[in-house]
C-alpha positions as CSV (number, residue, x, y, z in Angstrom):
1,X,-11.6,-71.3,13.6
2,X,-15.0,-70.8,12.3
3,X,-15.2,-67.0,10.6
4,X,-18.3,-65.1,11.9
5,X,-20.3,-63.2,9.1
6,X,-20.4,-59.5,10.5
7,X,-23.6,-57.6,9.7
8,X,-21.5,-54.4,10.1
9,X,-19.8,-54.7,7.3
10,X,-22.9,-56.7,4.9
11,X,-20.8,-60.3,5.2
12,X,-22.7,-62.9,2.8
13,X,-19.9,-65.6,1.8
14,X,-20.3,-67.1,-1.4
15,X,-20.8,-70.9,-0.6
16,X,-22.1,-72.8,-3.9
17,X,-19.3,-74.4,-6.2
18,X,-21.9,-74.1,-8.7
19,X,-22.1,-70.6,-9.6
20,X,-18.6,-69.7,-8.3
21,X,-17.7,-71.7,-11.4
22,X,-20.1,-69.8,-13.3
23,X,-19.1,-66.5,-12.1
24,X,-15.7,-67.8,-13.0
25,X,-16.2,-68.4,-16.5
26,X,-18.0,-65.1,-16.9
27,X,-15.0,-63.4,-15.7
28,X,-12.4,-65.6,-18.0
29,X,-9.3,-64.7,-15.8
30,X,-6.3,-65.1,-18.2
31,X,-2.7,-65.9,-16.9
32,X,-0.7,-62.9,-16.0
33,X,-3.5,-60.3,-15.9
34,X,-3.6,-57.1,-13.2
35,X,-7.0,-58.2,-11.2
36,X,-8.3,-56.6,-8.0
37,X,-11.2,-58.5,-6.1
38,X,-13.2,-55.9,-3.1
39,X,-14.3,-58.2,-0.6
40,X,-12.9,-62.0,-1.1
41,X,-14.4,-62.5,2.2
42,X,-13.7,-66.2,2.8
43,X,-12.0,-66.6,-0.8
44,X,-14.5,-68.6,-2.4
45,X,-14.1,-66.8,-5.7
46,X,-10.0,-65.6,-4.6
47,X,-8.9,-69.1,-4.9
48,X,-10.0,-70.0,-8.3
49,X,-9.4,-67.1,-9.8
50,X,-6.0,-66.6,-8.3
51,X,-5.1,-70.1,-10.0
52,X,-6.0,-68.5,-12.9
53,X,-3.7,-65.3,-13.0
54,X,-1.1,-66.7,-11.5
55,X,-1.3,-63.5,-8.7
56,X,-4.4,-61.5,-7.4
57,X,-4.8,-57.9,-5.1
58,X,-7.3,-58.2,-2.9
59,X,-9.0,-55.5,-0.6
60,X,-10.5,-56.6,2.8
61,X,-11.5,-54.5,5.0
62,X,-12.2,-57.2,8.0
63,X,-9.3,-57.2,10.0
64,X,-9.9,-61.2,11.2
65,X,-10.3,-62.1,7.8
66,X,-7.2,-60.2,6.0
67,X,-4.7,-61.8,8.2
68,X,-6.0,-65.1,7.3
69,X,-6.0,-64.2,3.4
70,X,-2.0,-62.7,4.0
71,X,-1.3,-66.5,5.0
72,X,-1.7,-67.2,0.9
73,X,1.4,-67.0,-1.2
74,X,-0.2,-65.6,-4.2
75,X,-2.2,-62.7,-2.8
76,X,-1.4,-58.9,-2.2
77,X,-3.5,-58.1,0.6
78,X,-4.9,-54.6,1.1
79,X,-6.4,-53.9,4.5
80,X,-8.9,-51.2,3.7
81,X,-12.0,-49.5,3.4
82,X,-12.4,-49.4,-0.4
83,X,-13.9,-46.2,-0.8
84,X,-10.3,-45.1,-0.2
85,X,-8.3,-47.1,-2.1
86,X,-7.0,-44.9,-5.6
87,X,-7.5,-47.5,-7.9
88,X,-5.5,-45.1,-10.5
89,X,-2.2,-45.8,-8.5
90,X,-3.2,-49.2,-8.1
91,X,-3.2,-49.8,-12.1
92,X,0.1,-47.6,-12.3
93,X,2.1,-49.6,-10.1
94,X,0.6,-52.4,-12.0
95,X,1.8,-50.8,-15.2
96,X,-1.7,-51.8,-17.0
97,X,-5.4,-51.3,-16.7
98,X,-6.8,-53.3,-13.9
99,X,-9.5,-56.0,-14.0
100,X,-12.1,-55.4,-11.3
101,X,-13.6,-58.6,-9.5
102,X,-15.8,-58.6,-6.2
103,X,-18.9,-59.5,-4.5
104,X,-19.7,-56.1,-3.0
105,X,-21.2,-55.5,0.6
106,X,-24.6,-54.8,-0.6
107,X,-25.3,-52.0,2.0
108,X,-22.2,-49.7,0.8
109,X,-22.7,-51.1,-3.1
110,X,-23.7,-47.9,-5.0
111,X,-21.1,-45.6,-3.1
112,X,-18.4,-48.3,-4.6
113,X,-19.9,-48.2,-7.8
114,X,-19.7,-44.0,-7.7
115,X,-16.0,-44.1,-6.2
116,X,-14.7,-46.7,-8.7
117,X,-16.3,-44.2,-12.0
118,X,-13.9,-42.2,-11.1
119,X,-10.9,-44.2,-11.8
120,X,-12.7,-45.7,-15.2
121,X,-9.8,-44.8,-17.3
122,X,-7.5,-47.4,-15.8
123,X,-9.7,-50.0,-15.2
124,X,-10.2,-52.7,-18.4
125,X,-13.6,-54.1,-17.1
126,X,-15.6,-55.0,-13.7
127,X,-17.5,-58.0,-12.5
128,X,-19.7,-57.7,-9.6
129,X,-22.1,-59.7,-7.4
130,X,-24.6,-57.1,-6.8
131,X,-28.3,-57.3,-4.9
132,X,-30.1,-58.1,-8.5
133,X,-32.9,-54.8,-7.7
134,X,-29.6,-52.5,-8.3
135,X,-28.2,-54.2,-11.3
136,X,-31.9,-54.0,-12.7
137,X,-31.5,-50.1,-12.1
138,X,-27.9,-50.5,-13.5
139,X,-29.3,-51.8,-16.6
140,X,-32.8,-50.1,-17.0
141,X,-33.6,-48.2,-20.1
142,X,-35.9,-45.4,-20.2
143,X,-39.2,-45.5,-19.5
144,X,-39.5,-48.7,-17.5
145,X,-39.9,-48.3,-13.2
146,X,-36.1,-49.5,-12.9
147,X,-34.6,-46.6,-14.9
148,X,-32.9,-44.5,-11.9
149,X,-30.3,-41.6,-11.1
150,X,-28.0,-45.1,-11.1
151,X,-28.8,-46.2,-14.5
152,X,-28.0,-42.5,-16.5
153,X,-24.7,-42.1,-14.0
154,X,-23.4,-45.6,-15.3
155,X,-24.5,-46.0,-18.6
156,X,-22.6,-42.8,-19.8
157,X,-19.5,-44.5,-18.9
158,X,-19.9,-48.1,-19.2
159,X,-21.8,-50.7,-21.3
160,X,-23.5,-53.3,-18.8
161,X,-25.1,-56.4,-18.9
162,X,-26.6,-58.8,-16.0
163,X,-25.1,-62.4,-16.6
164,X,-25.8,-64.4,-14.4
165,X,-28.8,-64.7,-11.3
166,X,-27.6,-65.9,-8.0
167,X,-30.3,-67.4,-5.7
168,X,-30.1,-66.9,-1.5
169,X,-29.1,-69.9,-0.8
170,X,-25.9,-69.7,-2.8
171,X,-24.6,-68.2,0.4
172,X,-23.8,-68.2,3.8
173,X,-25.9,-67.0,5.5
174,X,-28.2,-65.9,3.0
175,X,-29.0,-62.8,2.1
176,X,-32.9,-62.5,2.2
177,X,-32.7,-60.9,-1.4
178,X,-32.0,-62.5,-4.7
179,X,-28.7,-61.3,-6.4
180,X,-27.2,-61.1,-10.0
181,X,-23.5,-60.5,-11.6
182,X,-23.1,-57.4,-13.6
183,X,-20.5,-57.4,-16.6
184,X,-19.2,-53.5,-16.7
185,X,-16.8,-52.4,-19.3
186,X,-16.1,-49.1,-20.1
187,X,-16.8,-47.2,-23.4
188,X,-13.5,-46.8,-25.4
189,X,-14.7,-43.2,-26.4
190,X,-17.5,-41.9,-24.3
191,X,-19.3,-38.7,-24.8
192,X,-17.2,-35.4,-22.5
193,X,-19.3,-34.2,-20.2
194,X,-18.3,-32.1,-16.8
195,X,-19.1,-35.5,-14.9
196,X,-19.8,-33.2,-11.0
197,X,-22.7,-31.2,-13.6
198,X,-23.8,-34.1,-14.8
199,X,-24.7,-35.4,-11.2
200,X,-26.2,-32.8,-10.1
201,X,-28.8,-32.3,-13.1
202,X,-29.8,-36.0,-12.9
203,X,-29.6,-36.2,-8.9
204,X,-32.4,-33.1,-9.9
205,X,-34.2,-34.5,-12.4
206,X,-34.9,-38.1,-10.7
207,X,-35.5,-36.1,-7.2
208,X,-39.3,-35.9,-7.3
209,X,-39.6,-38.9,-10.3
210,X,-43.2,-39.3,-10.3
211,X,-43.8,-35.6,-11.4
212,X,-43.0,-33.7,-14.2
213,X,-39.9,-32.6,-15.0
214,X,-40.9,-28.4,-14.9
215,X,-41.4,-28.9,-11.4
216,X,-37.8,-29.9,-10.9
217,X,-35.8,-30.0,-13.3
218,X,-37.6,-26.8,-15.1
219,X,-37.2,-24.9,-12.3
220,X,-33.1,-25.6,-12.1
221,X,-32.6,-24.7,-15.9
222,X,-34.4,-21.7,-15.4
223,X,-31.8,-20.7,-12.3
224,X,-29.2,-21.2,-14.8
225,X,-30.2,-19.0,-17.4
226,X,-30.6,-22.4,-20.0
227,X,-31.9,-20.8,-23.2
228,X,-32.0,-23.9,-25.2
229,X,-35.0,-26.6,-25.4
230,X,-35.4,-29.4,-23.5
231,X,-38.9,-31.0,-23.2
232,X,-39.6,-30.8,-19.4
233,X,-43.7,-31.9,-19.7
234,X,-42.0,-35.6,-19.3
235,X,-41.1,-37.5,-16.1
236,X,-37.3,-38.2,-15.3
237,X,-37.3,-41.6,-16.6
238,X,-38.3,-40.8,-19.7
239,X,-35.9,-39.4,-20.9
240,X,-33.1,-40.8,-22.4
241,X,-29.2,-40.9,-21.1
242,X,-27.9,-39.4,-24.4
243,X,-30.3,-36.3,-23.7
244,X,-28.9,-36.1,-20.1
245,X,-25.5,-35.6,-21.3
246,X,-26.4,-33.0,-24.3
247,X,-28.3,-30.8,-22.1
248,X,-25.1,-31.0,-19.4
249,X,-22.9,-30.5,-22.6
250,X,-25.2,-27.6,-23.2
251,X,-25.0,-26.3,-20.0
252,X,-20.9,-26.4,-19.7
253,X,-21.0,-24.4,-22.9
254,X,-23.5,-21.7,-21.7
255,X,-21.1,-21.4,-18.4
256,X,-18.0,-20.7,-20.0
């Protein structure tokens, strides 16, 4: 029986053998390795990559379509909403850092990306299929229009790359946006920042981007007593993530 793409839950299937293959040599699954893949929807991208590792985790949250996938020998299905899935006890039954596959519901894709951060410490690295306007922000540098809240939040935490562009009609039905894959692996010894602080000072900064930073970002300092110097006669994309996370650093200091 023909499966239905639900709008509810952003269903696109991945339909062109093409860049499957692609995204499957990007990945370079290796036998025996922990993977999770969110979404494998019609397991366009489960099947090959399942042959691969020999055993794959999926996480569905479409009832219809998780029976179906618990018909396959090789799979461990998890029937869920993956914003509540604790990918740390998931890599700890697993006994290993977890690879992360998927191609994510594009209308939930940035809360994923937020809920997965903070379980980077056991995951080894991520591939996504993403709508290609938020990998551009995932992979914006400073002072270009892309450079985003997104881009700062990540980039502390991961180094990114888009490989590979994915056209509409690579699925079914198609989306009526182009999308990319994003490579994310995390940084063996990132910078120590209180990660909630951090939010909040770039969810400030970026809040009113097309003005200067005293008007928002000035003004918040000034509430918390900041007696350093930080350059706030620029605009939130101009300034760089390693600032970002040496004024939070600064900030953690001054609070305790």
């Amino acid at each position: 029986m023909k499966h239905i793409a639900r709008k509810r839950f952003g269903q696109h299937f991945l339909s062109d053998g093409g860049i499957i293959d692609a995204i499957v040599r990007e990945i370079a699954p290796r036998p025996g390795q922990h993977m999770l893949e969110i979404g494998p929807g019609l397991a366009a991208l489960t099947q090959p990559l399942v042959e691969r590792v020999g055993h794959l985790t999926v996480i569905e949250l479409d009832r219809d379509l998780a029976s179906r996938l618990r018909g396959h020998g090789l799979l461990t299905v998890i029937e869920s909403d993956v914003l509540k899935v604790d990918f740390g006890a998931l890599a700890q039954a697993a006994g290993s850092r977890v690879r992360v596959v998927g191609n994510l519901p594009y209308n939930i894709s940035t809360p994923i990306l937020f809920h997965l951060l903070k379980y980077v410490d056991a995951i080894e690295d991520q591939h996504f299929m993403l709508q290609k306007e938020v990998v551009d922000r995932m992979v914006a540098q400073p002072a270009t229009s892309d450079y985003s809240r997104l881009s700062v939040m990540l980039q502390w935490r991961y180094t990114m790359e888009n490989v590979l562009f994915v056209p509409p009609e690579s699925f079914d039905p198609p989306p009526r946006v182009d999308s990319a894959v994003v490579r994310m692996v995390p940084l063996s010894d990132p910078p120590a920042v209180d990660v909630s602080l951090l939010s909040e000072l770039v969810q400030v900064a970026f809040s009113q981007r097309r003005k200067l930073l005293r008007h928002t970002l000035g003004r918040w300092l000034e509430g918390r007593s900041f007696d350093g110097t930080f350059d706030v006669q620029r605009r939130a994309e101009e300034v760089p993530v390693q600032e970002y996370l040496l004024l939070a650093q600064h900030l953690c200091r001054l609070a305790n």
